[in-house]
C-alpha positions, 0 to 999 in steps of 0.5 A: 929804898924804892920796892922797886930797886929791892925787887931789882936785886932779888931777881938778879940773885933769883931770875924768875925765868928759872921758875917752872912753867907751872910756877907762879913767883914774883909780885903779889900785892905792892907798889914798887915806888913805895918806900922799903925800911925792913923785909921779911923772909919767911918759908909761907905766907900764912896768917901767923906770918902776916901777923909778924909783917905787921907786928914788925913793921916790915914793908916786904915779906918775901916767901918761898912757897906762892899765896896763889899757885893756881888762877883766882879770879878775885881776892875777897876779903872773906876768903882765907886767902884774900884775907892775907892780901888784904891784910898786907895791903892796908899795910903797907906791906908788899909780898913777893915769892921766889919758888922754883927760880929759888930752888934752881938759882945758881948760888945762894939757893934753896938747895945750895943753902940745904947741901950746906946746912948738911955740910956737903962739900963740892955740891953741884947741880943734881939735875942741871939746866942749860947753865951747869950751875943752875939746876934742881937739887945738890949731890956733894960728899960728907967729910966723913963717911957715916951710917945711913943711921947717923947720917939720919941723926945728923940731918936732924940735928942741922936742920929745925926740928919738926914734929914729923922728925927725920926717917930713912928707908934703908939698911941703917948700918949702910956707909953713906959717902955721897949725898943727893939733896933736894929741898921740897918735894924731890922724889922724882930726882931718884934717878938723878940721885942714882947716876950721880953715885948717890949713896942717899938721897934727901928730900920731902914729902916721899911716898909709900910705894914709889920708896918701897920700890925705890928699895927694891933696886940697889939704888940710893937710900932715901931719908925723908925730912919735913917740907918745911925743914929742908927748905927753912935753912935757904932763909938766912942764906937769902937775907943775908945776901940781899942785906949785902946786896943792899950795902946795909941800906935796908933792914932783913930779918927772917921769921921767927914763926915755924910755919909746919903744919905738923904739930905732934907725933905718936908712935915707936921707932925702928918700926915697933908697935902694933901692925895693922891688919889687911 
């Protein structure tokens, strides 16, 4: 098929005007009247990922996270960034990113694709948009209640395991019916998470003061996931749609590359070791 027409169906399931205003998603690098065989799904454009475009022979890598979130005014190939575009492009291999129009879609989203990994039944919008399906984050109900620590262990048990593993802040024997999720960074959507009777909210990248706070009030617990983990599950749910938006007509795989750059862990659970001083 024609880039084009790929391109075409992926918007349609991911409108870019759903993008954040301070996004950048769409076409990279590409001609839309090349030809496309396979596409690549994958959380980040790196190096490691690029080398899988080229090892596969895929002629689209569709990330979620932008090579460029901020203006460039030029892509040399010495630079680490440039290297990627140039290295795609050589290729054959055009790169496209869904973002935040990704996060926000109403089906098959990153969030969606995060309430269901977690098996959250009745999910809907966390923070709506204009369109009551569309919207950041998810908040849905288990199938059955369980401890803020098991429901610690069941997060990490459905999604990829990381170096960084999964912690929660909170009482560890608190029931948890309710769960608030948002893939990515999400710590702003706590009050969200509060009115919507959230008993925990889910998400990446949680800081030390706004979660020592967040304890303070009788609001929801917090468990904190790798920013790679909690958006990793949107990938199979993404390929299979457009390989069925498609009718089969182009190949869609998924990276096998785990793009966290965290690598190794030390430390004691349930807050053990030695305190640090001042």
């Amino acid at each position: 098929m024609l880039l084009g027409e790929v391109l075409a169906a992926l918007d349609a399931r991911y409108p870019p005007a759903l993008a954040e205003s301070w996004d950048a998603v769409g076409l990279v690098c590409g001609d839309r009247d090349e030809l496309v065989a396979k596409v690549l799904f994958a959380v980040d454009p790196t190096a490691a990922v690029v080398d899988e475009v080229l090892e596969t022979g895929a002629q689209l890598l569709v990330t979620h996270h932008p090579l460029f979130l901020t203006p460039v005014h030029g892509v040399p190939a010495d630079h680490p960034k440039g290297r990627l575009v140039h290295r795609l492009v050589r290729a054959g291999a055009a790169l496209l990113v869904a973002h935040t129009n990704a996060d926000r879609a109403p089906e098959h989203g990153v969030n969606d694709a995060l309430a269901a990994a977690l098996g959250l039944a009745d999910a809907v919008p966390l923070e709506p948009d204009a369109d009551p399906r569309a919207g950041l984050g998810r908040v849905g109900r288990l199938p059955e209640p369980l401890t803020l620590r098991e429901f610690t262990e069941h997060a990490a048990a459905s999604l990829p395991a990381t170096a960084g593993g999964v912690r929660a802040a909170g009482d560890p024997d608190r029931v948890v019916r309710t769960v608030a999720v948002c893939g990515g960074s999400g710590g702003s959507l706590l009050g969200a998470a509060a009115a919507a009777g959230a008993d925990v909210l889910l998400t990446s990248d949680l800081k030390h003061h706004p979660t020592s706070e967040a304890l303070e009030v009788q609001g929801p617990a917090l468990c904190d996931v790798a920013h790679f983990a909690s958006e990793w599950p949107w990938l199979p749910v993404a390929a299979e749609v457009l390989r069925t938006d498609l009718g089969g007509r182009v190949e869609v795989v998924v990276s096998g590359r785990r793009t966290d750059p965290w690598t190794c862990r030390a430390g004691q659970e349930e807050g053990g070791g030695r305190h640090a001083a001042g």
